[in-house]
C-alpha positions in Angstrom: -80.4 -63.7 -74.6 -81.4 -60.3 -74.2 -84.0 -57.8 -75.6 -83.2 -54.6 -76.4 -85.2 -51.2 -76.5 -83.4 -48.5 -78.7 -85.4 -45.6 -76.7 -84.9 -42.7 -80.3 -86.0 -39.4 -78.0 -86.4 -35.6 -80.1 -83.0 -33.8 -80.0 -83.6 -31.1 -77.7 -81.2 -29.7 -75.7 -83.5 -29.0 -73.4 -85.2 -31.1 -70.8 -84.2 -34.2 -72.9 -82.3 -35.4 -69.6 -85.5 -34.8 -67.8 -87.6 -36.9 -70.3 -85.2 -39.7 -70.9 -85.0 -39.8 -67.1 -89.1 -40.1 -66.3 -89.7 -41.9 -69.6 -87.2 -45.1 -67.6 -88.9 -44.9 -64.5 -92.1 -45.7 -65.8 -90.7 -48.8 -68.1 -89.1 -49.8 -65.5 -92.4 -50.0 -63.0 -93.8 -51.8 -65.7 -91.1 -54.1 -66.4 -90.3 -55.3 -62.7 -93.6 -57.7 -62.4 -92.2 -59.8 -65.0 -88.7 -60.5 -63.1 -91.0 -62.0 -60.6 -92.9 -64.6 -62.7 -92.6 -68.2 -61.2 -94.2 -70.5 -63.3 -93.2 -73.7 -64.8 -94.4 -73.1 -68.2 -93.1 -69.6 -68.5 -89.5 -68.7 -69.1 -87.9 -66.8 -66.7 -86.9 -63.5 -66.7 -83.4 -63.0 -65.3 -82.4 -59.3 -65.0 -83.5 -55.8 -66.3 -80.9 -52.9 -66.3 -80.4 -49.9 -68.5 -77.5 -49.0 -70.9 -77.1 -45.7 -72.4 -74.9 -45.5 -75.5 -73.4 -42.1 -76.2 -72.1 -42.7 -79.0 -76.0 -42.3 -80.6 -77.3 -40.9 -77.3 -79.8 -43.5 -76.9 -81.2 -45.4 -74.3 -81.3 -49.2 -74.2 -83.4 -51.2 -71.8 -82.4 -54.8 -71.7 -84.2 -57.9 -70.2 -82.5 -60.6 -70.3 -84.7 -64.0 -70.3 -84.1 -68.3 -70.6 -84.4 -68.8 -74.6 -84.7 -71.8 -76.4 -84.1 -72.8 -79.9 -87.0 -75.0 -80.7 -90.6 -73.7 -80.7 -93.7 -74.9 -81.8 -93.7 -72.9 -84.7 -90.5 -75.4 -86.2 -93.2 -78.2 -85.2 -96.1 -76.8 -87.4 -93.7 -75.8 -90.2 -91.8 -79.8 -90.2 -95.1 -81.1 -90.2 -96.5 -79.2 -92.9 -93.3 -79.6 -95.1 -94.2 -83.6 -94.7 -98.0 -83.2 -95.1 -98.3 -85.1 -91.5 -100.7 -84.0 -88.6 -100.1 -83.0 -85.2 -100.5 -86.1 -82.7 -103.7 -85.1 -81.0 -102.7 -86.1 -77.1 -99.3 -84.1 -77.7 -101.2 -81.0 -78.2 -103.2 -82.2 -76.1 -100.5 -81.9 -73.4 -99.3 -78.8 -74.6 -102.5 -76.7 -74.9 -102.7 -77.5 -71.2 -99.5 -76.2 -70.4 -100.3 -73.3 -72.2 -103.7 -72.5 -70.8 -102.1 -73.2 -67.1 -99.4 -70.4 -67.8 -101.6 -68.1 -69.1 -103.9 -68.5 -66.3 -101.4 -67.9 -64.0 -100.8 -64.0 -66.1 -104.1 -63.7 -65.6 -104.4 -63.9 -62.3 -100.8 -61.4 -62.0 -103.3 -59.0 -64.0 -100.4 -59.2 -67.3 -101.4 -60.2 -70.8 -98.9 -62.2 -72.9 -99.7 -59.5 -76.1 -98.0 -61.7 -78.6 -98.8 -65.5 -77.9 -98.7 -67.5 -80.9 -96.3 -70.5 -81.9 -93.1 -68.3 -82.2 -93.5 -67.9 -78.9 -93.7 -71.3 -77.5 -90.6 -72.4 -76.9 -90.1 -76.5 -76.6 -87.5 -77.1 -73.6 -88.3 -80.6 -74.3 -90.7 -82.9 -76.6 -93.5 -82.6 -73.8 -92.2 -79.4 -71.9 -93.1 -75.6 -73.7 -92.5 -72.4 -71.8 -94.2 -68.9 -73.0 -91.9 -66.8 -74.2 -91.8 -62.6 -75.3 -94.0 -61.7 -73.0 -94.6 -58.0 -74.7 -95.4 -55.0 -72.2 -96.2 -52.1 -73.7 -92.5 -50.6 -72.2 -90.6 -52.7 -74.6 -93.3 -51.3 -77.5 -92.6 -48.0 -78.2 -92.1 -48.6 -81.7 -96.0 -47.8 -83.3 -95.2 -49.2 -85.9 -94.6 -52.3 -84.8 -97.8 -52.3 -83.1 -99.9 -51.5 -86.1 -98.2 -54.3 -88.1 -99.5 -56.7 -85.0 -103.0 -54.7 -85.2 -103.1 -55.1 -88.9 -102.1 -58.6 -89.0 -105.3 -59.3 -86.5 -107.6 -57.6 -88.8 -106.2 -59.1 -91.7 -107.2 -62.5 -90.0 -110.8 -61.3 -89.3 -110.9 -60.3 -92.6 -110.0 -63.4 -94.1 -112.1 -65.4 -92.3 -115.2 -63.1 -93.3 -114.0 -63.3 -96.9 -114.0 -67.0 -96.7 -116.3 -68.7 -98.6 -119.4 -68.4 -96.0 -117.0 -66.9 -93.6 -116.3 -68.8 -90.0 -119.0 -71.9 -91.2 -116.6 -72.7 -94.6 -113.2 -72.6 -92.2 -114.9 -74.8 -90.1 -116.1 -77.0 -92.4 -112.7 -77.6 -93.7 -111.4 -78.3 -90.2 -114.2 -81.2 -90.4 -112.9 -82.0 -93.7 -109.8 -83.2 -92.9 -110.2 -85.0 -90.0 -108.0 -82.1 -88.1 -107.8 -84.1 -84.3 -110.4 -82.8 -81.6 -111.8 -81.0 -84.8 -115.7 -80.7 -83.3 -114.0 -79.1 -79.8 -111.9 -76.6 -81.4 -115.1 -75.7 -83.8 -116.7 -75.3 -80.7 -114.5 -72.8 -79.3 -113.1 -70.6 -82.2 -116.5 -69.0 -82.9 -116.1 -68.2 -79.3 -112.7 -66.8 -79.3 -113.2 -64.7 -82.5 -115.4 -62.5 -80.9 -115.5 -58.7 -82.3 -116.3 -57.4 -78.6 -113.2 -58.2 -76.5 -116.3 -58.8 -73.5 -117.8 -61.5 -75.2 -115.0 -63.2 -75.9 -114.6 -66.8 -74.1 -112.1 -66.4 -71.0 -108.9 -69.0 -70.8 -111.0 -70.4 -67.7 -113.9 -71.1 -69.8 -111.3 -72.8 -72.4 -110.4 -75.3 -69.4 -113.5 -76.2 -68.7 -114.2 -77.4 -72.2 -111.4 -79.2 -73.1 -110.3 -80.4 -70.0 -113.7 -80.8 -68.1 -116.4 -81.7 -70.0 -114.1 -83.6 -72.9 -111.6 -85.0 -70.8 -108.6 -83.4 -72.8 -105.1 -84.6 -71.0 -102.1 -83.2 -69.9 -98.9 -83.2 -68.0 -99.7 -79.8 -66.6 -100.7 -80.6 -62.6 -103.2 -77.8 -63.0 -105.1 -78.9 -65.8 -104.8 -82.8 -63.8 -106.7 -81.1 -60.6 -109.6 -79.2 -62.8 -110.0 -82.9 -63.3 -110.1 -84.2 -59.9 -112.1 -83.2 -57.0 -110.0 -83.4 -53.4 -111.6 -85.7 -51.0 -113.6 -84.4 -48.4 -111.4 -86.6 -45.6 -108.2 -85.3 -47.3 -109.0 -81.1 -46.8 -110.1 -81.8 -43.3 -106.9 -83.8 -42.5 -104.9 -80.9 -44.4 -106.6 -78.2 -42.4 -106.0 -79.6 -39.3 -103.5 -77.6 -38.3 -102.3 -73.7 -37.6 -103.3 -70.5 -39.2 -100.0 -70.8 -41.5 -100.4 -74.0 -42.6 -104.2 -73.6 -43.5 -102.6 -70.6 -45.4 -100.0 -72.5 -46.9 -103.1 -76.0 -48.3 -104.9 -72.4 -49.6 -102.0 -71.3 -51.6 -100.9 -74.8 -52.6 -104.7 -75.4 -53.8 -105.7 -72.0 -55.2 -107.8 -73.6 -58.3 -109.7 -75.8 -55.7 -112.9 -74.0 -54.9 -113.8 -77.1 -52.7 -110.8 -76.5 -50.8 -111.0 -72.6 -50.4 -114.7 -73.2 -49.2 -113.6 -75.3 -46.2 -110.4 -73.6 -45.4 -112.4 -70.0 -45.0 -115.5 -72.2 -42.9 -112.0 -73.1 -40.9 -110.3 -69.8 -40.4 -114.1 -68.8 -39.6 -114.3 -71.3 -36.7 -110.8 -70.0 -35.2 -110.6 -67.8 -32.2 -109.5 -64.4 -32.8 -105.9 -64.8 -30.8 -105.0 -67.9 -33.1 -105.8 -65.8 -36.1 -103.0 -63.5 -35.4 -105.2 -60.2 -34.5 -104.9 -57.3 -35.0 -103.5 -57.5 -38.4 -102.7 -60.3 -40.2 -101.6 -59.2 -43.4 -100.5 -62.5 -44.9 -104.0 -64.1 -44.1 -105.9 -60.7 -46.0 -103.5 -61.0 -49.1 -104.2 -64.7 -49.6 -107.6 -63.6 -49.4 -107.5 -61.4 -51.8 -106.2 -63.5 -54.0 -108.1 -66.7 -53.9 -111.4 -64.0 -54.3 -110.0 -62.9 -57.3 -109.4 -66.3 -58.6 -112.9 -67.6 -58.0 -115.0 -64.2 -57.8 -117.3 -66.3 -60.0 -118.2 -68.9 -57.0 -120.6 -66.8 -54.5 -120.0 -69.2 -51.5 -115.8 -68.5 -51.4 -117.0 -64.8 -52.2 -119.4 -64.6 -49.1 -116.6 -66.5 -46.8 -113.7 -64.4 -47.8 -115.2 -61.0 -47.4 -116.8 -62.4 -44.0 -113.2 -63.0 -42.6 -112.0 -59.5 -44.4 -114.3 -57.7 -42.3 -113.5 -60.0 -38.9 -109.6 -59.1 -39.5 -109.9 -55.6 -40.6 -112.5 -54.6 -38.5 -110.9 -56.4 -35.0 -107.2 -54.4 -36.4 -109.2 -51.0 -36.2 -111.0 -51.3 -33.2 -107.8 -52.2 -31.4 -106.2 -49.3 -33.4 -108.2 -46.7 -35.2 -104.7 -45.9 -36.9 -104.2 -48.8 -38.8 -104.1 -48.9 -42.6 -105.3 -51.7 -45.2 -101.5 -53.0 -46.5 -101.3 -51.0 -49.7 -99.9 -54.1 -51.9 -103.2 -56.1 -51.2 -105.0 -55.1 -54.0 -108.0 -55.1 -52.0 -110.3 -52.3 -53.8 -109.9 -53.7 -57.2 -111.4 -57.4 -56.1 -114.0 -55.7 -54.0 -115.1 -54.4 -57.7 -114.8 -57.1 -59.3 -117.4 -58.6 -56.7 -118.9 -55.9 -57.3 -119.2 -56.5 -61.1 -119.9 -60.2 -60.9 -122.6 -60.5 -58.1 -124.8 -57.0 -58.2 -128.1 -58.9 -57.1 -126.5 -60.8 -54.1 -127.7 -58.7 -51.5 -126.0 -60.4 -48.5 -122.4 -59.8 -50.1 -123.3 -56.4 -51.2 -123.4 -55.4 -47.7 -120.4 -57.3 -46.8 -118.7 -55.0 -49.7 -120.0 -52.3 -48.7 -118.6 -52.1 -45.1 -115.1 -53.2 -46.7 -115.5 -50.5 -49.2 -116.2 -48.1 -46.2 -113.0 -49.2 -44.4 -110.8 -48.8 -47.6 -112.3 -45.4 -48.2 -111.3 -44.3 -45.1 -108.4 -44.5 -45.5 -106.2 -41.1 -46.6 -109.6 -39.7 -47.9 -111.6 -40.4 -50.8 -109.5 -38.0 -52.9 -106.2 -39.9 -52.8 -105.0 -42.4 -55.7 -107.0 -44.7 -53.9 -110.6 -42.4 -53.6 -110.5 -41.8 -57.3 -109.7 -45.3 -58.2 -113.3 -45.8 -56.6 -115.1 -42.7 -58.5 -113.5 -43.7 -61.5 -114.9 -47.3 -61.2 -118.5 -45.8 -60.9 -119.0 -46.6 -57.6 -121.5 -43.8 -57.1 -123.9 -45.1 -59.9 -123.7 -48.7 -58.1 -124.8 -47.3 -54.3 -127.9 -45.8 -56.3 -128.8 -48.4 -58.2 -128.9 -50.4 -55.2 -130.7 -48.1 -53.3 -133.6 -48.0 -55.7 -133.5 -51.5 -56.7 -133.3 -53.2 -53.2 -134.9 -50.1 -50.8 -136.4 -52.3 -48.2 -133.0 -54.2 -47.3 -132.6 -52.4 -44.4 -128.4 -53.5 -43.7 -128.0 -52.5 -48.1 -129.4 -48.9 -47.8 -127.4 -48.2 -44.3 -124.5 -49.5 -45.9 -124.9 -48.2 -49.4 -125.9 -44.9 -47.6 -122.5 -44.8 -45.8 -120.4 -45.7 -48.3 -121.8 -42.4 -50.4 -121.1 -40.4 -47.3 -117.6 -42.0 -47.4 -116.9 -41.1 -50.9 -118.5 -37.6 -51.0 -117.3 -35.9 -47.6 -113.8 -35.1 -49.2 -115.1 -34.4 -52.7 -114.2 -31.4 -54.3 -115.0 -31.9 -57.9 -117.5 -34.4 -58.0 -119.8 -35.2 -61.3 -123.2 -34.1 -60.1 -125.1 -35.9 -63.1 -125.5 -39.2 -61.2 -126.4 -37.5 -58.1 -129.2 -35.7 -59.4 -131.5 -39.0 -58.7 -129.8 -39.2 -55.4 -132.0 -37.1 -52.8 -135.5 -38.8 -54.5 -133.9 -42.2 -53.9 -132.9 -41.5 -50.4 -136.4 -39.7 -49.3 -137.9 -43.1 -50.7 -135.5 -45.3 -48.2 -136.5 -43.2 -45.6 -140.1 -43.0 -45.9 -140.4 -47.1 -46.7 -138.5 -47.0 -43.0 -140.5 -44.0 -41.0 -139.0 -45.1 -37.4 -135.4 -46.3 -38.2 -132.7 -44.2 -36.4 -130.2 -45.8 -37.8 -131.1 -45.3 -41.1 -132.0 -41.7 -40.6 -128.8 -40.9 -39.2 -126.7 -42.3 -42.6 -129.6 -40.9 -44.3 -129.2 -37.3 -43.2 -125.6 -37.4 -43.1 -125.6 -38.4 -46.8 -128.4 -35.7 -47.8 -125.9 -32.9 -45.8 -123.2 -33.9 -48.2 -126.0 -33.8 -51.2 -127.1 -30.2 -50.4 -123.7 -28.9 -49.9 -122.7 -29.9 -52.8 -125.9 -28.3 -54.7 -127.4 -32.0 -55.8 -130.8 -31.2 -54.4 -133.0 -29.2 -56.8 -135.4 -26.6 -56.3 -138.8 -28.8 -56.5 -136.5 -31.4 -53.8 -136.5 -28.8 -51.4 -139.3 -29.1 -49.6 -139.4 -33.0 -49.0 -135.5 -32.6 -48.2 -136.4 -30.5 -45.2 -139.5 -32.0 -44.5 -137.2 -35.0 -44.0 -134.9 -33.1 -42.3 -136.8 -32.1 -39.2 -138.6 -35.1 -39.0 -135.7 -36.9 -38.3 -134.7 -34.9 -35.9 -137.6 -34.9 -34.0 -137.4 -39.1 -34.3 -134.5 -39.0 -32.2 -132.8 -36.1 -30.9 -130.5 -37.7 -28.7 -128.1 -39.3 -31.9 -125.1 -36.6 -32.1 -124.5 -37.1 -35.3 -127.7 -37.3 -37.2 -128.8 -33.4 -35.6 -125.4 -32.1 -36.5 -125.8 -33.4 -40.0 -129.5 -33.1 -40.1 -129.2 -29.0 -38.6 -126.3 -28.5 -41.4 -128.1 -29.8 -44.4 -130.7 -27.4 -43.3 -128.4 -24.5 -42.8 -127.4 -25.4 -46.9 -130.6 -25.4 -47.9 -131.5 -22.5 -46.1 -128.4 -20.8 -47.5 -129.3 -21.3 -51.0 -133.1 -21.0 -51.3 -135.2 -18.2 -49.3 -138.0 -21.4 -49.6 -136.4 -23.7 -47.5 -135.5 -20.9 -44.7 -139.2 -20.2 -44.9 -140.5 -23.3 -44.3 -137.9 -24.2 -41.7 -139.7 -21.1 -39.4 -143.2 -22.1 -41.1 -145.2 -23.8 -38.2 -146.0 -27.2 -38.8 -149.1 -29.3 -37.2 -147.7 -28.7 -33.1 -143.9 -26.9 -33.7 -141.6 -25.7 -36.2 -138.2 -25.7 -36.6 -137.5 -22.8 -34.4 -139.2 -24.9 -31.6 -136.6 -27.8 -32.4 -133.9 -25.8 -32.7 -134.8 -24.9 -28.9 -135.5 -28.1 -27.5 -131.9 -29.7 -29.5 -130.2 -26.8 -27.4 -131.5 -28.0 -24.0 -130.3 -31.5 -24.4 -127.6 -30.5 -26.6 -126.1 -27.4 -24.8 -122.6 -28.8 -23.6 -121.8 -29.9 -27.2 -120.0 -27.5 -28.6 -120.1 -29.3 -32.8 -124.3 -29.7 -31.9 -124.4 -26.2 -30.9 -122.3 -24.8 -33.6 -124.4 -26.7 -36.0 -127.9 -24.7 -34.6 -126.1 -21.9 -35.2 -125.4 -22.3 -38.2 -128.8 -23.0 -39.1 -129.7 -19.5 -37.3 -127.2 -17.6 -39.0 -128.7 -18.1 -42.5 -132.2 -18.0 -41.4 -131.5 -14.4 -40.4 -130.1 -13.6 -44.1 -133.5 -13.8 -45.5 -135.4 -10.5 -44.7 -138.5 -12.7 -45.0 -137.7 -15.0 -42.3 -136.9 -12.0 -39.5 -140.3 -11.6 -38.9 -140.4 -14.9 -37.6 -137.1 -15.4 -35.8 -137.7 -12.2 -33.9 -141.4 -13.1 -33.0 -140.2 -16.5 -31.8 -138.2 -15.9 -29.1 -135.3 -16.9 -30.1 -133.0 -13.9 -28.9 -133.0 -15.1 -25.4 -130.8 -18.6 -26.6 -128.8 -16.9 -29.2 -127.7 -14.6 -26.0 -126.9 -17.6 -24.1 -125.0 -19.1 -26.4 -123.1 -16.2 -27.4 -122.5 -15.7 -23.6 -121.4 -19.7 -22.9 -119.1 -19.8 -26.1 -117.5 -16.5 -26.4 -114.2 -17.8 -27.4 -115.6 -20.7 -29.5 -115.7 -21.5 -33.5 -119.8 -21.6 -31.8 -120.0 -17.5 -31.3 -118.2 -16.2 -34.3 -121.8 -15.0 -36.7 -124.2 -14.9 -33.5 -123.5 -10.9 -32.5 -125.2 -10.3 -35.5 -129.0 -12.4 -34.5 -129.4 -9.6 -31.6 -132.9 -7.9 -31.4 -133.0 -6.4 -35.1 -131.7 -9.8 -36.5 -129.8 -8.5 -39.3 -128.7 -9.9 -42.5 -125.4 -12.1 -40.8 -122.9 -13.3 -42.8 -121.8 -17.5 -42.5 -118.3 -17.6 -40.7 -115.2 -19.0 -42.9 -115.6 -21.8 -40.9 -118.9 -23.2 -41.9 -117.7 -23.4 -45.8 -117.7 -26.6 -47.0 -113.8 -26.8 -47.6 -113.7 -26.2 -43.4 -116.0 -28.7 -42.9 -114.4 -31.6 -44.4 -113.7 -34.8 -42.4 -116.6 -33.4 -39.6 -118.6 -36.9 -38.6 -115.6 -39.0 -38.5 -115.5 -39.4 -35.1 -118.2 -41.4 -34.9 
């Protein structure tokens, strides 16, 4: 059989082939996963193609599907007409079959939009398939879909206009001795839920009937939720090579017992057996056993522990490699996100995965917004402030944010406002970590150049600021970001230029700026980043006082001298003797400096 769409576009001449023709690219995108369903309780979709009549110039997209006759709607309705019951272990069996196939959409992130008896066909007695799977590209007909939408509320309504609403419909299930009749009471409080997120999941549905009641049916998945696999059994299985662990992990996806020891397993291997540097069969099954059981913390914990062994061995043997596009791995990452936000040991595991994906192609592609959109940004900082003293958390968490802000362009600055306090705190609960002050500063540079720190934040910001810098000159990239968060600062408040040249206790930052150049002279992106500094120090009329009493002329000669034909050189003429007002290079905009610390 086949089901039609009658695509009805406006008449106009114009750009109506242009419409018609982007209008059948996207149905088709979203038609295509179904032609690659494989279950056995879901009929199979055959073919998909496109007809385009002339005759009414209209478009007709056909999928053509296994159909059969019987359903168990005729069931309900044969029953009914003789005033007989259902035979509870026949629906039994078939509610299993149904919960394993929707399960199985689940997990292939489609919804069946229409499931109810109509749409169960019965290939045989004990054998139903789902049927009319209805994506949104064969339901372009509103209508349609508000008769569906009214027809749901109608129901609600019903029920609420029931005499004492939900309680009386159950009562009357009681009543008359309906099979299973205290399970399903159970559940369809459950399932009627006004808030689609409180509403019981199909894996929650399993568990009741066929885990703690001991419902039965032919369905080999709902059998396993029943059974647990011997420990001998998964050892013997595993036994084996990488792609026949891979296969036991495919063949017993619901098993979280089995998952567990098959990860411990791959764990175990040597890197050479697990197909290094990039096995991209082992990080899709991955992927998709986390998704499956992103509930059980221990598969969680293993999965993103092998993740970051494979993906990280791949780059370090080549910095060039990409995460395989069709792995689906930031939208799990979320979800683990989502379902474990107080398990500290797999945030950080997340967090360097999340580092890797945003990595790559820049946090602006399809890919960086998907994360952004998520709220991402709002997670890091909730994190930071509610777990400050995990050291590994805030290094991570502070990475990630410098991941997912050194390409932004436009950026929502409302949850960032927080960000510079929360960050200070990290720092100051760990005074003498240079590791942490070097993600620290490099997040902070990204803060101030995007304006998130205010006006009463300025003077901790560059209080923190030089006092990393003098913690540990000799890390590259925490001066360079440290000297061009300052520069920022310094270009957008006279305040923080003054108290950069403002001696504190035994120096000021004139004096560091001096002792970075000594140890930092042959690095052309350190040197560049002092000069930065210097530049918009000197565009404050109050601060030339103190830049020309300092004695600074004689290094911004040297420099100029050393890197005449350099990116270094191109605002220095300017600092000679009178030091006056010098404007920032093109160069040192923020646009110019995107991607700078990546090389670390």
């Amino acid at each position: 059989t086949g089901v039609a769409l009658k695509d009805k576009r406006p008449k106009k001449k114009k750009k109506k082939k242009k419409r018609t023709t982007a209008c059948t690219s996207i149905c088709w995108a979203k038609l295509m996963p179904l032609l690659k369903l494989q279950h056995v309780h879901i009929s199979v979709y055959r073919e998909l193609f496109i007809l385009w009549n002339s005759e009414v110039s209209s478009l007709f997209l056909c999928l053509v599907m296994e159909h059969s006759k019987d359903t168990l709607q005729n069931v309900i309705e044969k029953k009914r007409a003789a005033r007989a019951a259902l035979e509870s272990q026949w629906v039994q069996n078939i509610l299993g079959q149904v919960l394993d196939a929707l399960e199985y959409l689940h997990q292939q992130d489609i919804i069946h939009r229409n499931l109810k008896p109509s749409n169960i066909s019965l290939v045989s007695h004990d054998h139903c398939k789902l049927q009319d799977l209805s994506s949104d590209a064969l339901m372009t007909d509103k209508a349609k879909w508000n008769i569906r939408a009214e027809e749901a509320m109608r129901l609600r309504k019903s029920i609420r206009s029931f005499p004492d609403g939900l309680r009386g419909v159950l009562k009357t299930i009681g009543e008359r001795k309906i099979p299973d009749a205290k399970i399903f009471s159970s559940l369809l409080p459950l399932m009627l839920q006004t808030d689609p997120s409180e509403r019981i999941t199909v894996r929650d549905v399993i568990h009741i009937t066929f885990v703690s009641n001991n419902f039965r049916s032919s369905s080999v998945a709902m059998t396993l939720y029943q059974q647990a696999v011997p420990t001998s059994i998964i050892d013997m299985l595993l036994e084996s090579s990488v792609a026949s662990i891979l296969e036991v992990m495919q063949n017993f996806s619901s098993r979280p017992e089995v998952q567990h020891r098959a990860m411990k397993r791959l764990l175990r291997l040597p890197e050479d057996q697990l197909g290094l540097p990039w096995p991209a069969e082992l990080v899709e099954v991955l992927v998709a056993i986390m998704k499956r059981h992103e509930s059980v913390l221990e598969i969680q914990l293993h999965a993103c522990s092998l993740l970051l062994r494979t993906l990280g061995q791949a780059l370090a043997q080549d910095p060039a490699a990409t995460v395989p596009s069709d792995s689906a791995v930031t939208p799990v990452l979320l979800g683990v996100l989502r379902s474990h936000p107080e398990e500290q040991q797999l945030l950080v595991m997340v967090y360097s995965l999340l580092c890797i994906v945003a990595s790559q192609g820049g946090c602006w592609t399809p890919l960086g917004v998907e994360l952004h959109k998520a709220g991402l940004l709002e997670q890091i900082l909730e994190h930071l402030d509610t777990f400050p003293r995990n050291r590994d958390l805030c290094i991570n968490g502070l990475i990630l944010l410098w991941a997912l802000l050194v390409d932004a362009v436009a950026v929502d600055k409302g949850p960032l406002e927080k960000a510079p306090a929360l960050i200070a705190e990290v720092l100051a609960i760990h005074p003498t970590d240079a590791e942490m002050a070097e993600a620290g500063c490099a997040a902070l540079w990204l803060l101030s150049l995007l304006g998130c720190v205010k006006e009463q934040q300025l003077e901790k910001v560059v209080v923190l600021f030089l006092q990393s810098i003098r913690l540990c000159q000799d890390r590259v990239l925490l001066v360079t970001s440290a000297y061009r968060g300052l520069a920022s600062l310094a270009k957008a408040s006279e305040l923080a230029a003054l108290q950069v040249v403002t001696p504190e206790e035994s120096s000021n930052g004139l004096a560091l700026i001096q002792e970075t150049y000594q140890l930092h002279r042959d690095d052309p992106e350190v040197v560049e980043s002092l000069c930065m500094l210097l530049a918009q120090l000197a565009s404050h009329k109050e601060v030339l006082s103190e830049l020309a009493a300092s004695g600074v002329q004689p290094l911004v000669e040297e420099i100029h001298g050393r890197f005449t034909s350099s990116l270094v050189s191109i605002g220095l003429p300017g600092l000679k003797w009178l030091f006056p007002r010098v404007t920032p290079p093109p160069a040192w905009t923020q646009g110019n400096l995107r991607g700078r610390g990546r090389k670390t």
